[in-house]
Each structure stands twice: as structure tokens, then as C-alpha cells.
Phi, psi and omega in degrees: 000127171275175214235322209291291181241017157261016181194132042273125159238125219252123182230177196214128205239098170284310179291123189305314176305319153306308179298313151331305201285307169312344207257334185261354161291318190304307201266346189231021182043334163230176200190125163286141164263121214289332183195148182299356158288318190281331169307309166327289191298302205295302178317327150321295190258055178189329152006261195336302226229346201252068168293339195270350185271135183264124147273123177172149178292151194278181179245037175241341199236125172312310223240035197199113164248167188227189169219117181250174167227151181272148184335289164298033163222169190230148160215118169259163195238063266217101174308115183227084190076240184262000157257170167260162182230093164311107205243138146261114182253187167262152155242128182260114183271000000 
């Protein structure tokens, strides 16, 4: 993963059903994803430049995708009105 200038990177999350998926990633680093629309939005909004975070189905359960962050990221949350703001950092030792 390069460190230099794809990160801190910041998305901003309006849909409630996203914002849920998002909220349980920052505390539990993986997360199911409940359904296949919502699986759609994340891969959207995470698409262009972001390879390193995984979406993908798992392989022991068919029917079931998830989302992770690899050791080395952070994701913090930062309430901006009725939206959110999502920051993926590096963790620095």
C-alpha cells in the first residue's frame, strides 16, 4: 500500500443504510454487508483509487460479502449536519 499521497482520504456519506455499514467498520475493522444495493454504494464510493480496502465475497458462506480494512488503516468518523464524514488514514506508530 502507498502511504504517500492517497491518504488521509475522506468521503462524505448521506445515505443512512451506508452511513450504519460505515459506522461498524471504524469499531469492528470488517463488516457484512446486508445487502446487494448497498454493496453496489460502497464499491462506488470507494471505486476510482482504492484497491486496498477489500470488498468481496466471503469464501466459506455464498451469499454473504463483506468489507475490510487492512492492518494498516484507520477509519475515523466525523459528524458534518445530516451527513457524515469518513476519514481513512494510515496508522502511525
Amino acid at each position: 500500500m502507498a502511504k504517500g499521497s492517497l491518504y488521509p482520504f475522506k468521503i462524505r456519506v448521506r445515505e443512512p443504510e451506508l452511513i450504519k455499514v460505515y459506522k461498524l467498520l471504524s469499531t469492528r475493522r470488517a463488516v457484512k454487508i446486508p445487502d446487494q444495493p448497498t454493496s453496489v454504494k460502497l464499491s462506488r464510493k470507494l471505486s476510482p483509487i482504492r484497491q486496498d480496502i477489500f470488498i468481496g465475497p466471503d469464501t466459506k458462506y455464498k451469499y454473504k460479502s463483506y468489507i475490510s480494512l487492512p492492518p494498516e488503516l484507520d477509519l475515523e468518523m466525523v459528524k458534518c449536519g445530516s451527513a457524515y464524514d469518513f476519514i481513512f488514514k494510515p496508522i502511525v506508530f
